[in-house]
C-alpha positions in Angstrom: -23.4 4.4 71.5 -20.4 3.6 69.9 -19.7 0.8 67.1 -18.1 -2.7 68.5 -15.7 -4.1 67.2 -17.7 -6.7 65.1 -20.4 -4.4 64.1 -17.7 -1.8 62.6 -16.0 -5.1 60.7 -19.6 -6.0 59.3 -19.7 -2.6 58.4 -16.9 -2.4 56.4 -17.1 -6.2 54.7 -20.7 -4.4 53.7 -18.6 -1.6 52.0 -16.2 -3.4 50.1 -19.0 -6.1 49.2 -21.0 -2.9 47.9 -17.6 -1.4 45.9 -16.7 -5.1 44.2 -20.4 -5.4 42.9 -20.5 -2.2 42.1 -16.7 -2.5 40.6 -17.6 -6.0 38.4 -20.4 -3.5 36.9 -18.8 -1.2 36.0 -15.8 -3.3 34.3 -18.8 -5.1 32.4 -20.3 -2.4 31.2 -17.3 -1.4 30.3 -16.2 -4.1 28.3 -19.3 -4.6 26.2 -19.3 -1.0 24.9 -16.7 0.2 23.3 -15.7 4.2 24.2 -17.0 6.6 21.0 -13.9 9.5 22.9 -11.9 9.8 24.8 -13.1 11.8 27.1 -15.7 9.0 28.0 -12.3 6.8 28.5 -10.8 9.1 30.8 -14.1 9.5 32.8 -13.8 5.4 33.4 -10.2 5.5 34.0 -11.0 8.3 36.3 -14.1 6.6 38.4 -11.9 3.9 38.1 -8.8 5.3 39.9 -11.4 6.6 42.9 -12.9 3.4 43.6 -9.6 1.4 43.6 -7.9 4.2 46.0 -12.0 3.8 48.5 -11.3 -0.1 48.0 -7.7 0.2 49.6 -8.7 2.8 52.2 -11.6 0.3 53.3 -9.1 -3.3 53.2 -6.9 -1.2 55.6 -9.6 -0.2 57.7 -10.6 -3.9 57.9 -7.0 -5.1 58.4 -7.3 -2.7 61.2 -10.4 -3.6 62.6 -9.1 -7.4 62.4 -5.9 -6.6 64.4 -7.9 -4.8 67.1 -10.1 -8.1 67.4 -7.4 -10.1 67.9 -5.1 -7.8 70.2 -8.0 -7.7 72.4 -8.9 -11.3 72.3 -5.1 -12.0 73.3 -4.4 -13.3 77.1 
């Protein structure tokens, strides 16, 4: 059976919850430790860019969702 509305909205607030905690982590972790090369700075930059460009794709997906709910809750 196919995802409501609400359900594929709680689904995607779940995501981007997930990605920010898993985001503030990572920008923790890196700011305690210090990187010994640069290829270990890359690698963050590069994880970084990824999850930034999966955050957008899901706020868009939500904006989406969100103007579906209210498009169909218009008179």
């Amino acid at each position: 059976m196919p995802e409501s509305l609400s359900e594929r909205l709680a689904r995607v607030q779940r995501q981007l919850e997930d990605l920010s905690e898993a985001t503030r982590i990572e920008w923790l972790r890196a700011a305690r430790q210090s990187f010994l090369t640069i290829e270990e700075r890359n690698a963050f930059r590069v994880a970084f860019d990824a999850s930034s460009g999966r955050f957008l794709e899901l706020l868009e997906e939500k904006w989406a969702i969100e103007r579906e709910i209210r498009a169909a809750q218009a008179p």
